[in-house]
C-alpha positions in Angstrom: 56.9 73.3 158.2 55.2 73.6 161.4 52.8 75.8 159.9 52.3 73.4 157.3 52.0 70.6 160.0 49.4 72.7 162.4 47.1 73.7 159.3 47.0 69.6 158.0 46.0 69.1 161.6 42.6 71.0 161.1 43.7 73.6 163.7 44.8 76.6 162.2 42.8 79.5 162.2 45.4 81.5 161.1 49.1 83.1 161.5 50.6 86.0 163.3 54.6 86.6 162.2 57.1 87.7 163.8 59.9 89.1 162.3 62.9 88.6 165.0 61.9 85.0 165.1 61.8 85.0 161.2 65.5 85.9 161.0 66.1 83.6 163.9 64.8 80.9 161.2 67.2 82.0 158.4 64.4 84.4 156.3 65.9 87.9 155.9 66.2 90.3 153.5 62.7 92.3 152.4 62.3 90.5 149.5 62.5 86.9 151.2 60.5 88.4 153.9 57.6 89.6 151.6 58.0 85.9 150.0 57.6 84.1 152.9 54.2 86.0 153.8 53.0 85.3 150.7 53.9 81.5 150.9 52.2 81.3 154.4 49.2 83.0 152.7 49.1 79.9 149.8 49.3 77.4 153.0 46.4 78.9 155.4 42.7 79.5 154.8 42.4 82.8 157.6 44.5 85.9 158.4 48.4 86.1 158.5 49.9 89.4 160.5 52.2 91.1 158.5 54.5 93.2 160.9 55.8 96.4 160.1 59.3 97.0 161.1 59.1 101.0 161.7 58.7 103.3 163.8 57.1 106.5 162.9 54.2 107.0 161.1 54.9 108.1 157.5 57.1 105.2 157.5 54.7 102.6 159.0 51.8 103.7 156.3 53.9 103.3 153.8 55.1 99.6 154.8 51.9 98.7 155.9 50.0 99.7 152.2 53.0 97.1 150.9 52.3 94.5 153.1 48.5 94.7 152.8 49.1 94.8 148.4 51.2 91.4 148.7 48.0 89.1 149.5 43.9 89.5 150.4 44.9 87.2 153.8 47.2 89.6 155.0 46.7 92.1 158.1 48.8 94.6 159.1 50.4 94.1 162.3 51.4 97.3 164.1 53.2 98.1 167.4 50.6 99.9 170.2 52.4 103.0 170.2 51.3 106.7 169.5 52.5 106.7 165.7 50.9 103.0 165.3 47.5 104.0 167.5 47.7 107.1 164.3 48.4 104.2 161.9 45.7 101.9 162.6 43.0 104.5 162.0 44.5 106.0 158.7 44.5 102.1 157.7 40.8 101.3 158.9 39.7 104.1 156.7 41.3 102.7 153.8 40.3 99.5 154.8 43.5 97.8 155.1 42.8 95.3 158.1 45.1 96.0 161.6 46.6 93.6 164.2 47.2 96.4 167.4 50.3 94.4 168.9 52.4 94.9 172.2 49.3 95.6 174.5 49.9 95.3 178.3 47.1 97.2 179.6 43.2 97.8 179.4 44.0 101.6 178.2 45.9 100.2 175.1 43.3 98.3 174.5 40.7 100.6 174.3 43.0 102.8 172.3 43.2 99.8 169.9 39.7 99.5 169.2 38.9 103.0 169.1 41.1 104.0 166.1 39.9 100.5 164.5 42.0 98.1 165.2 40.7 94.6 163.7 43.1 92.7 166.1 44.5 93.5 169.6 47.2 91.6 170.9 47.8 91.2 174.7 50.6 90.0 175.8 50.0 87.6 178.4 53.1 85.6 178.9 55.2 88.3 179.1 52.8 90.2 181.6 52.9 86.8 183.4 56.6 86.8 183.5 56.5 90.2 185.5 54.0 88.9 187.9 50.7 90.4 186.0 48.0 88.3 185.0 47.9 87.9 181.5 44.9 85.6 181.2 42.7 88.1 183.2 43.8 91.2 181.0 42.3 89.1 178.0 39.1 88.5 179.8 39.0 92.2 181.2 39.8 93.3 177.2 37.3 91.0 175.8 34.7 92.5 178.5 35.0 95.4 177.7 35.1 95.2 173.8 31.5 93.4 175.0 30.3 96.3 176.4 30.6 99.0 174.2 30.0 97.2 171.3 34.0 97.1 169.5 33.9 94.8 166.6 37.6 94.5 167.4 39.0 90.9 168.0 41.2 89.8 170.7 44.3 87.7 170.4 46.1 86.2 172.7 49.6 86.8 172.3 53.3 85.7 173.8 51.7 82.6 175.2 54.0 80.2 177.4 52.3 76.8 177.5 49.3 74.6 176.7 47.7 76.2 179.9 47.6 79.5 178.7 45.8 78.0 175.5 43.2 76.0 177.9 42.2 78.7 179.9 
């Protein structure tokens, strides 16, 4: 519903999922899981982040091929992590758009971008939490993807307030 609410507002660009706070709201189970992507891809006009739940590779190319076959909106969101760094470039070859999540650094970042992420996600709140700056690793990321020319997007993830939005 808040989806639904936020995209009648005019000010949805699109949807990143998570799937934690999807079983927090009652949707389990693959099947309902799939659904619900699907459903959320009927209700917005841009992207929706489809996370895979593994691991390791193999098993990460295999769930992300699923996801990306359920609807044309979907990307592939997948964890900044050797196997998923692996994962995003086998997927930008085949074309299969990436969301690079769980970045706290610059490095990961780069990392991201170079294997073809479409995507990367920073996580600013929770950088903030520890005492980092969140808000300057975006602008550092975004610099940077300036630079040398990455076509990769950035965004923001784990934000905390309106502030964080603002600035």
């Amino acid at each position: 519903e808040q989806i639904r609410e936020a995209n009648n507002l005019g000010i949805l660009d699109g949807v990143t999922t998570n799937p934690s706070l999807m079983a927090k709201e009652g949707i389990k189970g693959d099947k309902n899981i799939k659904q619900h992507y699907i459903d959320i891809c009927n209700i917005v006009d841009g992207d929706v982040s489809a996370e895979v739940l593994s691991t390791e590779y193999d098993a990460m190319i295999r769930e992300g091929r699923e996801l990306a076959a359920l609807h044309e909106q979907i990307v592939v969101k997948v964890p900044c992590t050797k196997d998923g760094i692996r994962a995003v470039k086998t997927f930008a070859k085949e074309g299969i758009r990436t969301n690079c999540t769980l970045i706290f650094g610059q490095g990961q970042a780069l990392l991201a971008a170079k294997a073809g992420a479409t995507y990367a996600s920073p996580f600013i709140g929770r950088l903030d939490d520890i005492g980092s700056d969140g808000l300057a690793l975006v602008a550092d990321i975004v610099d940077m993807y300036t630079n040398y020319g990455f076509r990769t997007e950035v965004i923001a993830a784990s934000i905390r307030s309106t502030q964080h939005i603002v600035d």
